[in-house]
Each structure stands twice: as C-alpha cells, then as structure tokens.
LONU-238466 format. One line per 4 residues: their letters; for each residue x, y, z of C-alpha. Coordinates in nm, 4 decimals. Layout:
A = X:Y:Z | ... $
//
This chain:
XXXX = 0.0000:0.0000:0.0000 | 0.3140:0.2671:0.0694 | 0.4444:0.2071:-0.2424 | 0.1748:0.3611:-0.4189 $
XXXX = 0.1692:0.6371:-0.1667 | 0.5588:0.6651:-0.2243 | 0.5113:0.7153:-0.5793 | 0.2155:0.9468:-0.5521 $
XXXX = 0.4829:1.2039:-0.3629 | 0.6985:1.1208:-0.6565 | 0.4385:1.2397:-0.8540 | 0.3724:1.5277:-0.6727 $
XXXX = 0.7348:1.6647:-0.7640 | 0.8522:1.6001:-0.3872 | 1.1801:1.5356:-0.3204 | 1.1695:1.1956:-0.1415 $
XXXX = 1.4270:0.9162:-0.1568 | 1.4075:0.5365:-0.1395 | 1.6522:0.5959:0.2415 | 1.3314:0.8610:0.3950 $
XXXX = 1.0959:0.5762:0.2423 | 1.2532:0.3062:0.4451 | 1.2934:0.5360:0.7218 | 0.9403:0.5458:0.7300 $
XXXX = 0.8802:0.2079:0.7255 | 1.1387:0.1278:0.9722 | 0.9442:0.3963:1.2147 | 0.6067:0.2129:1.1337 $
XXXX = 0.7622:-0.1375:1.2232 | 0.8510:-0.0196:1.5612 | 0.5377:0.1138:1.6892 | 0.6180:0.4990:1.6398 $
XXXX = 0.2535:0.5802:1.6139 | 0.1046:0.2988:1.8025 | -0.0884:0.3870:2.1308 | -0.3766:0.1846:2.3135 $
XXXX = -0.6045:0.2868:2.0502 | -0.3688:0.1352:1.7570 | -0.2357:0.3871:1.4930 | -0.4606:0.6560:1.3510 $
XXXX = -0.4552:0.8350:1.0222 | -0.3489:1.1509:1.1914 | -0.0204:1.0280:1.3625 | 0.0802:0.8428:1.0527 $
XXXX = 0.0035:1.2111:0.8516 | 0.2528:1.3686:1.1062 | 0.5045:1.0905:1.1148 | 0.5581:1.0319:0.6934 $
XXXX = 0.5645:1.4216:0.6912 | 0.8444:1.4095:0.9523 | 1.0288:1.1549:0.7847 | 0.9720:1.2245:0.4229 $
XXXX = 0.9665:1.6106:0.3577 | 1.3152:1.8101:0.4444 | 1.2183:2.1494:0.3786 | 0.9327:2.3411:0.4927 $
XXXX = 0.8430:2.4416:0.1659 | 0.7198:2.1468:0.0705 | 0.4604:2.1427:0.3049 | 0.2395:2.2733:0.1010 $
XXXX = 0.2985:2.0550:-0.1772 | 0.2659:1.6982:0.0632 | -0.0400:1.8032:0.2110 | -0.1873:1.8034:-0.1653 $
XXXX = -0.0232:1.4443:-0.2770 | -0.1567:1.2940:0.0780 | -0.4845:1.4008:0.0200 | -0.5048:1.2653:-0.3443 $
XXXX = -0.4167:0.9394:-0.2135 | -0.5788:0.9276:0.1148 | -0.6814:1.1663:0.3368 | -0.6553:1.2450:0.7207 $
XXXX = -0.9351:1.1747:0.9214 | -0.9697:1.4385:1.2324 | -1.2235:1.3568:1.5293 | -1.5288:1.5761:1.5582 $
XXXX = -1.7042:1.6614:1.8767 | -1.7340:1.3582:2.1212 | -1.6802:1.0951:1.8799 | -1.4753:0.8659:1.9791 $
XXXX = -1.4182:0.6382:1.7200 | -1.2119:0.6916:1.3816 | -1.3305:0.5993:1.0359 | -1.1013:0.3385:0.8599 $
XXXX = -0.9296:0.4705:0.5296 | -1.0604:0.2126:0.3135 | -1.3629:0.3235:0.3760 | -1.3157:0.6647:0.1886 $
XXXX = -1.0245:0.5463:-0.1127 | -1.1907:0.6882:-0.4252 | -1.2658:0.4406:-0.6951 | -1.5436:0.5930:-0.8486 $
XXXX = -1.6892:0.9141:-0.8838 | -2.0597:1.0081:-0.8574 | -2.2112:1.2606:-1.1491 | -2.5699:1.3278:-1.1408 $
XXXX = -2.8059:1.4969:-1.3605 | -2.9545:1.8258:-1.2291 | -3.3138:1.5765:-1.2373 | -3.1515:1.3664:-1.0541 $
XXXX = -2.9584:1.6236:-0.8022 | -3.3137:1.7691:-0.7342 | -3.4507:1.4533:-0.5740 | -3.1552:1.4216:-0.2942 $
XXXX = -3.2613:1.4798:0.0508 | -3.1168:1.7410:0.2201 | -3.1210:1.6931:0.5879 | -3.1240:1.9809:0.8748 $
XXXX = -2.8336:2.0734:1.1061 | -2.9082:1.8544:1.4289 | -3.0279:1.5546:1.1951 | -2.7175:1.5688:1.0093 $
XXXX = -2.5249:1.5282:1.3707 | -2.7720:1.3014:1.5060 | -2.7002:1.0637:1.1920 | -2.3806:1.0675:1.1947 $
XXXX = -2.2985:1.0100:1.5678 | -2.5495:0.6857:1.5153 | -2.3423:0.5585:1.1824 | -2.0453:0.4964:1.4313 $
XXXX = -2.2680:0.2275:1.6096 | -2.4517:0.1125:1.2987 | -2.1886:0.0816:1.0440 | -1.8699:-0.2249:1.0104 $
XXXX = -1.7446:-0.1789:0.6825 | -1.6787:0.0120:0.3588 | -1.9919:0.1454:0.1666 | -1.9812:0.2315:-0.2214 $
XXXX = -2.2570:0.4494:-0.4157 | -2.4673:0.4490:-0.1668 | -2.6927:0.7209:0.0234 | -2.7537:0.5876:0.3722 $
XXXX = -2.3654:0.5021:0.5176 | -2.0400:0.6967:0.5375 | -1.8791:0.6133:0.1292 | -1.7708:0.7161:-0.1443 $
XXXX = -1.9259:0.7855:-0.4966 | -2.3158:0.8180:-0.3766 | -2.5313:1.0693:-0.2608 | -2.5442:0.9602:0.1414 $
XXXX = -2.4256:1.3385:0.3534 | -2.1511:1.1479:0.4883 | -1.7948:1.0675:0.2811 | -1.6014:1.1441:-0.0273 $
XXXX = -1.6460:1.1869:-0.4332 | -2.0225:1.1665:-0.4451 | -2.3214:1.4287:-0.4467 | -2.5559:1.6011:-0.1700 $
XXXX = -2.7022:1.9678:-0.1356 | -2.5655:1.9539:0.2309 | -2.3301:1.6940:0.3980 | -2.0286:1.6345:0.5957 $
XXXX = -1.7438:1.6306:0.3562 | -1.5155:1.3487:0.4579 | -1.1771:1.1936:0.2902 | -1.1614:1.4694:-0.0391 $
XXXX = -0.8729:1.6494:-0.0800 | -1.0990:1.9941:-0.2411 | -1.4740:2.0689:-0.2415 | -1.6298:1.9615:-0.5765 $
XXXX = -1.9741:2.0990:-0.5400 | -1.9575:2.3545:-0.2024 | -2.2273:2.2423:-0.0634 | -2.0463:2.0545:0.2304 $
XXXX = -2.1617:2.2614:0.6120 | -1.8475:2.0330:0.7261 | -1.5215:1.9290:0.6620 | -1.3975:1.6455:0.8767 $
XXXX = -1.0287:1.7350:0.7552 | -0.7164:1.8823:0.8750 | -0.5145:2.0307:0.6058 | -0.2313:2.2679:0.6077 $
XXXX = -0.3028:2.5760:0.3955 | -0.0153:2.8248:0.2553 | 0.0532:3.1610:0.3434 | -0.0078:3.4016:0.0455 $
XXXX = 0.3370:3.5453:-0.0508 | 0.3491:3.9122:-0.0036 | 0.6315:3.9706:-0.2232 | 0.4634:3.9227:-0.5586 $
XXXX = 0.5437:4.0953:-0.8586 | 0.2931:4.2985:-0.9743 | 0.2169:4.2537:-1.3511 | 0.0650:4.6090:-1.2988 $
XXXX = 0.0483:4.9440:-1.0562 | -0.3141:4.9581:-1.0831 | -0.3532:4.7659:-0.7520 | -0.0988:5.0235:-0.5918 $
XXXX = -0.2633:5.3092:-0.7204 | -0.5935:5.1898:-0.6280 | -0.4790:5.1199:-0.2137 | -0.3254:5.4644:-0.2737 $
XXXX = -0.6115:5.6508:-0.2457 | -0.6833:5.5555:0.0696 | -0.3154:5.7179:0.2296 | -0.4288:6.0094:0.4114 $
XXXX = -0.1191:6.2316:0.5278 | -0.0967:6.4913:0.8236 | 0.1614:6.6980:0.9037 | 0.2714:6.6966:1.2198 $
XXXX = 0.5850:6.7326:1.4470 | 0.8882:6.9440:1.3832 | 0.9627:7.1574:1.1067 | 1.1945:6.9367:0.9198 $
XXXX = 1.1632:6.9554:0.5887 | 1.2392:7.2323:0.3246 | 0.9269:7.3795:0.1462 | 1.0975:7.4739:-0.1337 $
XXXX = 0.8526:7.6318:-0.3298 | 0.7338:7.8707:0.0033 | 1.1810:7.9129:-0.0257 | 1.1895:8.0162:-0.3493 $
XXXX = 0.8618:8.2974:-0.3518 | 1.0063:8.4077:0.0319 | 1.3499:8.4544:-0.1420 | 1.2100:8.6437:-0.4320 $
XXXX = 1.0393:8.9031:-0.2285 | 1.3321:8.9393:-0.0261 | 1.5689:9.1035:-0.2941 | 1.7206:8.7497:-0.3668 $
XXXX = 1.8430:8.6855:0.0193 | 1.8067:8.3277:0.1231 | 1.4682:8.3097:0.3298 | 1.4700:7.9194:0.3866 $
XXXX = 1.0925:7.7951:0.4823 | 1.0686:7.5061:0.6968 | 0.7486:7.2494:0.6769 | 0.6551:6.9838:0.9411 $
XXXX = 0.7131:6.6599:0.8493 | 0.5075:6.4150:0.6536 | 0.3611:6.1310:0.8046 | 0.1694:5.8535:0.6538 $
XXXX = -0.0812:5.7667:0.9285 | -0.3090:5.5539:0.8227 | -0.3339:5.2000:0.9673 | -0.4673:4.8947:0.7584 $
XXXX = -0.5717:4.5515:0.9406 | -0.5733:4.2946:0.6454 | -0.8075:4.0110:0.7732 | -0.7519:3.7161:0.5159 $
XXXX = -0.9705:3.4186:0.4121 | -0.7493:3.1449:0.3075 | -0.8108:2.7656:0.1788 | -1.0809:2.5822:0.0668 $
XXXX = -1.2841:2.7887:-0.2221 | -0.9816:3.0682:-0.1852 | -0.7812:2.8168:-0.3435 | -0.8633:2.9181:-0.6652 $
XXXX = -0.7897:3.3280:-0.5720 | -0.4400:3.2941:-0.4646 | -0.2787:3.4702:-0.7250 | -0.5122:3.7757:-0.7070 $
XXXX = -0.5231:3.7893:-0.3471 | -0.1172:3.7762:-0.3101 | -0.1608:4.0521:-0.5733 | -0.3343:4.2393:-0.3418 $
XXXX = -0.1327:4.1680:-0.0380 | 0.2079:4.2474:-0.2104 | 0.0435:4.5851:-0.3317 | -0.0685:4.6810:0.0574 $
XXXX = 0.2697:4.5568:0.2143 | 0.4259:4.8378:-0.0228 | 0.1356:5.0895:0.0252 | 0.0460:5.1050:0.4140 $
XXXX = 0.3315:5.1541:0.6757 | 0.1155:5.0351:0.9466 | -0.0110:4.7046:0.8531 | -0.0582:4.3805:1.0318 $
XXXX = -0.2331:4.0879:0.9104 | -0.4106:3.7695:1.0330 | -0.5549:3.4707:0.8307 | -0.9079:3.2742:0.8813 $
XXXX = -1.0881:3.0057:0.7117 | -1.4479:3.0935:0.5624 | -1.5496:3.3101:0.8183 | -1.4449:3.4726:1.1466 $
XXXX = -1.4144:3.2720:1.5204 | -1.2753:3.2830:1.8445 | -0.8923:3.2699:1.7092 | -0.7492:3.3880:1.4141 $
XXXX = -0.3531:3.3376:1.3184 | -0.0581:3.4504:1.1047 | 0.1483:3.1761:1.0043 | -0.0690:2.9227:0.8342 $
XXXX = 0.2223:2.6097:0.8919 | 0.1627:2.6677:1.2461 | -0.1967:2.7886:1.2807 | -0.2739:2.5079:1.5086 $
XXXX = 0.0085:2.5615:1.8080 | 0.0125:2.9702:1.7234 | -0.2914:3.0580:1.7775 | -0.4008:3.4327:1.8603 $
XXXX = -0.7281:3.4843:2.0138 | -0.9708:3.7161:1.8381 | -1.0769:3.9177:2.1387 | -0.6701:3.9552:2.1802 $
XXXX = -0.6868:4.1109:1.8302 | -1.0205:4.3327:1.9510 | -0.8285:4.5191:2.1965 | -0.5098:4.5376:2.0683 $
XXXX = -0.6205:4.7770:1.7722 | -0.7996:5.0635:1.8494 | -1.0618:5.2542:1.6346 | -0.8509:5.4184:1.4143 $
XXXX = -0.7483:5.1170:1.2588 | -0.8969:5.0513:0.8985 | -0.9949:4.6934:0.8686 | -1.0245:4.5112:0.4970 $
XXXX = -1.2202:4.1536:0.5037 | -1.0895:3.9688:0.1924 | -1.2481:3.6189:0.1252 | -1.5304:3.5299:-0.1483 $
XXXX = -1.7570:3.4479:0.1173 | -1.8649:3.1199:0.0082 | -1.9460:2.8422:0.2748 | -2.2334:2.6855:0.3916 $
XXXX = -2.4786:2.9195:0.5997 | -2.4682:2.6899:0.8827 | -2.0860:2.8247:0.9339 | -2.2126:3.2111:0.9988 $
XXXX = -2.5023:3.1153:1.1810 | -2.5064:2.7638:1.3684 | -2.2863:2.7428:1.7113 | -2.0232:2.4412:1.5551 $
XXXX = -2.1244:2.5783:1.2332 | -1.7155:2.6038:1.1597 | -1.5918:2.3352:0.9200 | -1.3008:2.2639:1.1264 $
XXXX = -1.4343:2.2571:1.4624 | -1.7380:2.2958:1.7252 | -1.7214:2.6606:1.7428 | -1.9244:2.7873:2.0979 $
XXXX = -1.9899:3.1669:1.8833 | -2.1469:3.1721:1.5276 | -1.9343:3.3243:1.2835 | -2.1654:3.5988:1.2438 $
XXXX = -2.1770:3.7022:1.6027 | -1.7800:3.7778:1.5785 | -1.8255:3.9694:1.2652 | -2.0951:4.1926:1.4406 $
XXXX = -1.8055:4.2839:1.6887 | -1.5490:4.3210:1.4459 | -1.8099:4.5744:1.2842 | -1.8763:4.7748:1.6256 $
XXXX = -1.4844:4.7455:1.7066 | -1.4318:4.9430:1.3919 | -1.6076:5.2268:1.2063 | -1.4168:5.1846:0.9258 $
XXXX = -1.4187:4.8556:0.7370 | -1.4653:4.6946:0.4018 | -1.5070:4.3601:0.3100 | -1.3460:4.2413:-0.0436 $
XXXX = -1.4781:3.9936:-0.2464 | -1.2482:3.7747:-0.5646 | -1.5398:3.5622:-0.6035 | -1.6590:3.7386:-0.9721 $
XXXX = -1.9558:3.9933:-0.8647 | -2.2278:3.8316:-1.1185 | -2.2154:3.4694:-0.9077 | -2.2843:3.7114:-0.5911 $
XXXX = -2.6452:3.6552:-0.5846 | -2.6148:3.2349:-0.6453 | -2.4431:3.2523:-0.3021 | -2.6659:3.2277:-0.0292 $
XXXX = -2.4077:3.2535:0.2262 | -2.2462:3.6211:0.0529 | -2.5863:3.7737:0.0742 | -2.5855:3.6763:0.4798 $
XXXX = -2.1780:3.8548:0.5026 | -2.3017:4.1402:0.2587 | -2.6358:4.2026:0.5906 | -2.3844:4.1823:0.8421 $
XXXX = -2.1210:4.3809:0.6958 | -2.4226:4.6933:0.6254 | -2.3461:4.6017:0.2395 | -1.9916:4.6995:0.2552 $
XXXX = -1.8500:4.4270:0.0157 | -1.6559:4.5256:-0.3175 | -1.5844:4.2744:-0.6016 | -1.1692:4.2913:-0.6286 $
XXXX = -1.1652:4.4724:-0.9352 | -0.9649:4.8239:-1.0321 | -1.3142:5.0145:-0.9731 | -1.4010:4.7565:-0.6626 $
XXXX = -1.0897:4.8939:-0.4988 | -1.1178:5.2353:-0.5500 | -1.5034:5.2388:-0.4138 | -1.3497:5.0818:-0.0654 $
XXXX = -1.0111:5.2888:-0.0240 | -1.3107:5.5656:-0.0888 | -1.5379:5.4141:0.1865 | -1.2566:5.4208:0.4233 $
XX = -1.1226:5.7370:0.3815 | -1.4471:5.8983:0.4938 $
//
C-alpha cells in the first residue's frame, strides 16, 4: 500500500528518496505511532511528513499528494471512534443529472449530527454508491467523491460541489506570498487613495517652493521655509480568508497583499478560514500551536485602525449562523456574532470579495456577510478597490 503512496509524492514533484521511504517504514515497524487505541490516520500524517519532507516548503505541496491518495481523518465533537481509510479510497466518482440532483434529501443541522454520531454504532465496513452510510461515490451526507445539497465532507482532498456545512479534515493551507510581482500598478494606485497624510511634528523639511517665492520678495536673500514633516498615518488591518474555495484566488489575493505591504506603513495581518471565530492566526504552517485569540486582536487595535475583510464568502450558511457551524471545529460563537463585533470594534471597514460579482447573488451565504457587513462588500476589481479605499477614507 506505501508504495503507491511513495510514488504518488513522486508524482507530486517532492523530493523523497528510497533511504526517507525506508525510514518510514522502519518507524512504522517499531510502533512509532502505536498507542492503546492502535495507529490513527493523523499520527501516521505527522510521522511520513516528519520523515519524508526536508524542507518546509514542501509542506504545502505533501499536504496536496496525501490528500489525493488518502486523506486524514480528524475527530469531531465527542466521537470517539475513527473511520477506517478504506472506507473513503476513491474508486469511483458520482455525477448526477440536475433531475436527478433535485430529488436528494437534504437533511437539517441537528439531523445531520444526530445521523452521523449513530453511523459509528450502525456501520462495520466500507460502503460504495450508496446514500444511507459513510462512502464514497453516492449521494449519502456522509464521505467522499459523491453528491448532496448539504453533507459532511469526509476523505476529499478539495470541495467539488460547495455544498459541504463540514469538513472532517485537517489540512495545512499556505501563506499568500506578499512579495509578488505585480504585472501592474493599478492595484498600488488603487490602495493609494486611501493614504491620508498629516503633518505633524517638527519643522523638518524644506518647502521649497514657500523658499523660493520668500526669497524672491526678499531682494534674492536666502529666506529658507521650513514644513513639518510628513507622516503617513493611516493603519490597515488585512483580515484574510485562506483555503478551501480561496484556493482558486491565490494569485489575485497575493496581488493584493504584495500591493498593501508596499502601500500602508502600518499594517498587520491575520488569516481565517471561511469566516471569522474565536482565534485567528498569522502563520498558516503553524496555525494550530500559534494561535491568537480574536478578542486579543479586539483590543489590541484601536478605532482608528482601517480593517479590509478579503475572502469570497462562500461556505455553507450553517458556518455564519449555527454554534459548531465552523468546518473545522465545534465553534461555541457563530461566525456571524464575531463579525458583528469586528463591525462595532471598527467604524471603518470593508469587506473584499475575488469571487466574480455576477455569481454574488447564487451565493446564499455572501448575501448573509453582505447584511452583516451593512453592504460593505466590493468585487476585487480596479473600480471595486477604488469604491473601498473611498469608503474608508471617509
């Protein structure tokens, strides 16, 4: 079974050798991962990443090939028991017709849990195309590579048809790079706008056209005119959705984030995943151990600070509204009631949207961030950007 998992990092353009193979193996052989409850897909995630990957920048990269083959299974909640990987290998993959969608039960929030918890009991083995049990390729709420308009996404390295409320999936995400090259300056000149300068302080620099008229009157004596310095004072918080349905906005978003790192001398930044909780983070490699709480981040920044939401918005309702709503984990806050106090926190805010403007209104969950954000989203677009840096100017 490794060897096709050794070859599928192979594939992946990773640079791992037959000696970190073995080493693997050789760690696998002497218990490394075993505990009372036998070895679990998490531990072995940690350990062939350990043993297999040299340089952090590759991360990114194994994350991806270990999904495609199989995926890591995290614990939800109070369950206590962990879903065997055979049970979610993909050999086939469902497609429906939109007739045929159309007839799929959805099921409600605490129906969805309630099922679930009872498959651990019910089911023993691996389920195909089916739309009761925890599979693949079938339209059941529960598993990998198949089709319903609201289920627990389980074993699937990407979303195929976002209409998953939860992910039962750890995965590492990547930091966007902030030192992109900009193809163009229209990004720059667009965050430009929104520097607002006051002088203050000393009299430290030369005014040199208030020099030259002063000298002029004065028969051509030097009558030097000082000016107090300029300051750039605004301050940008750059909140940033990241994995997931951003996947497919890197570029534009790094674009962005290159563009403020050169345009705002006060900036900080902090990443999130669909929507706003109780932590938030900075380095995404280490977003589970550095954590930085959210009401830490409330009272560290005062008023003045100008905060820009970027993120398309897109996620199942459930994850703004619904206490555990999160994807990741059992949230105690909806999303929606940290996004209120990010809003009262901070007069001046903006929320930017990649997703392309005309799909706005197929999103149900956009329409619930574009209420709670008092209609304050912009598409990320030349003219998007310039209507926001206007916003928060006022």
């Amino acid at each position: 079974m490794l060897i096709d998992f050794f070859f599928t990092l192979r594939s992946a353009r990773l640079p791992v050798s037959i000696k970190e193979y073995l080493t693997l193996l050789e760690a696998l052989k002497c218990g490394v991962i075993d505990d009372e409850g036998g070895p679990s897909v998490e531990r072995f995630y940690h350990l062939s990443r350990l043993t297999l990957v040299k340089d952090e920048a590759n991360f990114d990269k194994f994350d991806r090939a270990f999904s495609a083959y199989f995926q890591g299974v995290e614990q939800l909640a109070d369950f206590t028991r962990e879903i065997p990987l055979e049970w979610l290998r993909k050999r086939l993959e469902l497609e429906l017709s939109p007739e045929e969608k159309a007839q799929v039960e959805k099921l409600g929030w605490d129906e969805l849990m309630k099922r679930l918890k009872d498959l651990f009991d019910e089911q023993k083995e691996r389920h195909e195309g089916g739309s009761k049990y925890i599979g693949t390729g079938g339209t059941s709420p529960f598993g990998a590579h198949g089709y319903n308009p609201q289920g627990i996404r389980i074993g699937q390295d990407k979303g195929r048809n976002r209409s998953a409320i939860k992910v039962w999936d750890q995965r590492q995400f990547r930091d966007y790079d902030d030192s992109v090259e900009l193809g163009t300056r229209n990004i720059k000149v667009a965050l430009r706008r929104l520097r607002r300068f006051a002088r203050e302080g000393a009299a430290e620099e030369l005014d040199l056209d208030d020099t030259i008229r002063a000298t002029a009157a004065n028969a051509g004596w030097l009558d030097l005119k000082m000016v107090p310095e300029r300051h750039n004072n605004v301050k940008v918080l750059l909140l940033m959705d990241v994995g997931g349905t951003m996947d497919e906005h890197v570029h534009r978003v790094e674009e962005l984030f290159s563009a403020a790192r050169g345009e705002f001398k006060h900036l900080e930044f902090y990443y999130f995943h669909n929507c706003v909780y109780d932590f938030l983070w900075t380095n995404n490699r280490r977003r589970y151990s550095e954590k930085t709480p959210t009401w830490e981040v409330l009272r560290k920044y005062n008023k003045d600070w100008r905060v820009i939401f970027v993120g398309d918005a897109t996620m199942s309702p459930y994850e703004i509204l619904q206490p555990g709503g999160s994807v990741e984990y059992n949230n105690e806050e909806p999303g929606a009631e940290w996004l209120q106090r990010f809003t009262h926190a901070y007069p001046r805010f903006v929320w930017i949207n990649p997703e392309p403007q005309g799909l706005w209104q197929y999103r149900q969950s956009i329409s619930i961030i574009q209420q709670l954000t008092g209609q304050r989203m912009f598409p990320l677009t030349l003219a998007g950007l310039e209507s926001a840096m206007r916003l928060l100017s006022k």
